[in-house]
C-alpha positions as CSV (number, residue, x, y, z in Angstrom):
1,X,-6.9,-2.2,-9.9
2,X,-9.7,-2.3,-7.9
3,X,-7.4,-2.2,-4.2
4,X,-6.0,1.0,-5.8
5,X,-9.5,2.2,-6.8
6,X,-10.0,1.7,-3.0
7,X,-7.2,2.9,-1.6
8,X,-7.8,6.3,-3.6
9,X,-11.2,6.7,-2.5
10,X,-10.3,6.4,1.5
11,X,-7.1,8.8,1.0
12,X,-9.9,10.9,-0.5
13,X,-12.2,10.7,2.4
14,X,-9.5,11.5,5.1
15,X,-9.4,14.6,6.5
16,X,-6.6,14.9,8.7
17,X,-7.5,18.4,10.2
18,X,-10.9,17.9,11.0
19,X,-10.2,14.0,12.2
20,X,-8.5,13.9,16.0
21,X,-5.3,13.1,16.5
22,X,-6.6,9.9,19.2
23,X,-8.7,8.7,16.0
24,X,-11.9,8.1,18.0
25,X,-14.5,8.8,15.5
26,X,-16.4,5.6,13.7
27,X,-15.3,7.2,10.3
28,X,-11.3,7.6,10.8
29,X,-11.5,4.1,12.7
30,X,-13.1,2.5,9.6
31,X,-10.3,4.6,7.3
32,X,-7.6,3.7,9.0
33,X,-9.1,0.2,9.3
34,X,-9.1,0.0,5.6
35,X,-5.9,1.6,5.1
36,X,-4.0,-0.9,7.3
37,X,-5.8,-3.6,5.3
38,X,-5.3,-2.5,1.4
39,X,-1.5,-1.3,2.8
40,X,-1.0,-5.7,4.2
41,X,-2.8,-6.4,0.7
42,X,-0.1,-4.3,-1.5
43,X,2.7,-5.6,0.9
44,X,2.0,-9.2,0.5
45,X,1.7,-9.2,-3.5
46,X,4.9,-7.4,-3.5
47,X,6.7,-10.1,-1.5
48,X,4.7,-12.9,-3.5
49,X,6.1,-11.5,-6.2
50,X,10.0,-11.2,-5.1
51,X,9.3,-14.6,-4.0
52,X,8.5,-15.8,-7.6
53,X,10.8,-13.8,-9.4
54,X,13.7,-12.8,-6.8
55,X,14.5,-10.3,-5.4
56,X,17.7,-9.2,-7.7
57,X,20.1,-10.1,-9.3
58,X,19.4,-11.7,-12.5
59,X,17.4,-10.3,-15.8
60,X,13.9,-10.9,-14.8
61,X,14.3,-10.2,-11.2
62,X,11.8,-7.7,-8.9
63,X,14.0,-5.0,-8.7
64,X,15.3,-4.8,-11.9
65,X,11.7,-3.7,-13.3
66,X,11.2,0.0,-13.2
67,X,7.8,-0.1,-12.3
68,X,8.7,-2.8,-9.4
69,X,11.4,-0.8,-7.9
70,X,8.5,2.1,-8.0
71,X,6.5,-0.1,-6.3
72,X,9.0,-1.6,-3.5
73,X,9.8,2.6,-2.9
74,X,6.1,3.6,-2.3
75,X,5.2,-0.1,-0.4
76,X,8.4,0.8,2.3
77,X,7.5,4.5,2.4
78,X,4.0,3.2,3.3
């Protein structure tokens, strides 16, 4: 809870018209610093988990959970 916490407060800080395209400022290097860092931290908990559970295929795999396959969408989109 507290990576998504996170994750909402830096999307909430960006400004993507008033930051330059070359991200050269200390403030969109340290967003996009933190980004790439709670995005790594969101991708490796979803492949721990299809490692535990698999990936599909049977009853209590990853992808046959609603809110996983929500997940596994908005992780790739990322």
């Amino acid at each position: 809870m507290m990576a998504i916490l996170l994750n909402c407060v830096t999307l909430g800080m960006y400004q993507p018209c008033a930051d330059d395209a070359s991200c050269t400022s200390p403030r969109c290097r340290v967003l996009q610093t933190s980004d790439d860092i709670i995005f790594a931290f969101f991708a490796a908990e979803m492949v721990i988990k299809m490692l535990a559970m698999g990936i599909a295929g049977s009853a209590n795999a990853y992808l046959s959970d609603s809110w996983n396959r929500l997940d596994f969408f908005i992780v790739m989109a990322g």
